[in-house]
C-alpha positions as CSV (number, residue, x, y, z in Angstrom):
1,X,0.0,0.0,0.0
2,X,2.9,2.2,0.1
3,X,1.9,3.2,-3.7
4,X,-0.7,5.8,-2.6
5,X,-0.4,9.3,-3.2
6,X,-0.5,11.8,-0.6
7,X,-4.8,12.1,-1.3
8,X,-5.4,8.5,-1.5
9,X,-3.2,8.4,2.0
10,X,-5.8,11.1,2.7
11,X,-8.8,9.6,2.1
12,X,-8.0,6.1,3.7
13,X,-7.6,8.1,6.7
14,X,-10.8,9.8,6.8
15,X,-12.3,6.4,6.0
16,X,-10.5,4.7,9.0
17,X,-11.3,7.5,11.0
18,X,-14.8,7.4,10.9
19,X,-14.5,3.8,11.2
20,X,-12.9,4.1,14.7
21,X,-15.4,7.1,15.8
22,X,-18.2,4.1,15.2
23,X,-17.1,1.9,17.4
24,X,-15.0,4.8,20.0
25,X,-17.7,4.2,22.9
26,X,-17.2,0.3,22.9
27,X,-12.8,0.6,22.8
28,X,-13.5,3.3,25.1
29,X,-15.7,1.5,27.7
30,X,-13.5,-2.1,27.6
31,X,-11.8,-2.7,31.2
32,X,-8.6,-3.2,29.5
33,X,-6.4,-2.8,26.3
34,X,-7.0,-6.3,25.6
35,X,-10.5,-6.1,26.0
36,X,-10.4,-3.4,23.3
37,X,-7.9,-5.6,21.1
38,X,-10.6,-8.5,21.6
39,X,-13.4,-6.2,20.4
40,X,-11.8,-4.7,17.7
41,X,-10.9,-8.4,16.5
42,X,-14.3,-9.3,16.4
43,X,-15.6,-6.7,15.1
44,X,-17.4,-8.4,11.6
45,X,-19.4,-10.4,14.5
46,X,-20.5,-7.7,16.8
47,X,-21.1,-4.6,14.3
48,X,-24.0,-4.7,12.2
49,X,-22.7,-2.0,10.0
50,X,-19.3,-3.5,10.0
51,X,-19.8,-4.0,6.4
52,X,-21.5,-0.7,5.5
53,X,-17.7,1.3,6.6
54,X,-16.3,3.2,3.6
55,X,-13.0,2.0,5.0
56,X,-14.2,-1.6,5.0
57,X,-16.0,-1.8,1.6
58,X,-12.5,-0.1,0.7
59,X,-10.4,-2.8,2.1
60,X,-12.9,-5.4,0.5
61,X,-12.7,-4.1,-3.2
62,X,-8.8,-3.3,-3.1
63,X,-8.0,-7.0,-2.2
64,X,-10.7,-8.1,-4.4
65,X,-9.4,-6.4,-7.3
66,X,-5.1,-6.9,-6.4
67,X,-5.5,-10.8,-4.8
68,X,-8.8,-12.1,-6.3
69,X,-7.4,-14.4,-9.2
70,X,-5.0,-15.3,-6.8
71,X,-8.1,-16.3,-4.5
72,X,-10.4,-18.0,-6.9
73,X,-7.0,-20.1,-8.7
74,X,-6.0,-21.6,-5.2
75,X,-9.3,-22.1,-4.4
76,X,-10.1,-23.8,-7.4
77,X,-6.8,-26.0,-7.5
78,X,-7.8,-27.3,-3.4
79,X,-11.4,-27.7,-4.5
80,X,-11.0,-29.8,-7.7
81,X,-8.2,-32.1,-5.4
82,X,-10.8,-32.2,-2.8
83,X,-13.5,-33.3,-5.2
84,X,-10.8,-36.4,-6.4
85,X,-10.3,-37.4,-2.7
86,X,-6.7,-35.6,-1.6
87,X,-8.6,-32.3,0.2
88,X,-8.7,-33.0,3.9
89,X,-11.3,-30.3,4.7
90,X,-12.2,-26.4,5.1
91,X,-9.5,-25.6,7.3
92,X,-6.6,-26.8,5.2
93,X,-8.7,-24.8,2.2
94,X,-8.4,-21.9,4.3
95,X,-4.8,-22.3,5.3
96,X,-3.8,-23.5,1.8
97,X,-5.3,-20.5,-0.1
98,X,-4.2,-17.6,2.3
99,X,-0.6,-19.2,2.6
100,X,-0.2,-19.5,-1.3
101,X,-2.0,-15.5,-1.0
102,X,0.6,-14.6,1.3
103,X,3.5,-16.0,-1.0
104,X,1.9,-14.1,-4.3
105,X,4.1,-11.6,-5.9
106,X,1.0,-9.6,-6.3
């Protein structure tokens, strides 16, 4: 991400920030740091509008658009061994497709 121009820096910014001002009262009113890291970590669960955040539809679109072939290949590849018998189940899917993400040049 360190491609963006001083607006786009900008703009993620004010989209983060109104993210955090959403959920200030619950960081704010957790008895500890941790209890805030826990809240924050969960936040997809507990937050209705979790999806409806500029910053998140944001987040969703950019890796869409710079890992989604990457995505749909690996998933197809652990899908079509699972289908002849060698898949061991959604978890190794999961940890298959966002290790072979993580190794992607893109």
């Amino acid at each position: 991400m360190s491609h963006f121009s001083s607006e786009d820096e900008a703009v993620l910014q004010s989209m983060l920030r109104q993210l955090l001002q959403s959920v200030k009262e619950k960081i704010t009113g957790a008895p500890s740091v941790e209890c805030s890291e826990e809240i924050l970590l969960h936040l997809e669960e507990t937050d209705e509008n979790f999806h409806n955040y500029e910053f998140v539809k944001y987040l969703r679109q950019y890796i869409s658009s710079t890992l989604g072939s990457v995505i749909e290949e690996e998933t197809e590849k652990c899908t079509s061994a699972q289908n002849q018998g060698e898949g061991t189940g959604y978890d190794t899917l999961v940890q298959h497709v966002t290790k072979k993400t993580r190794e992607s040049k893109e």
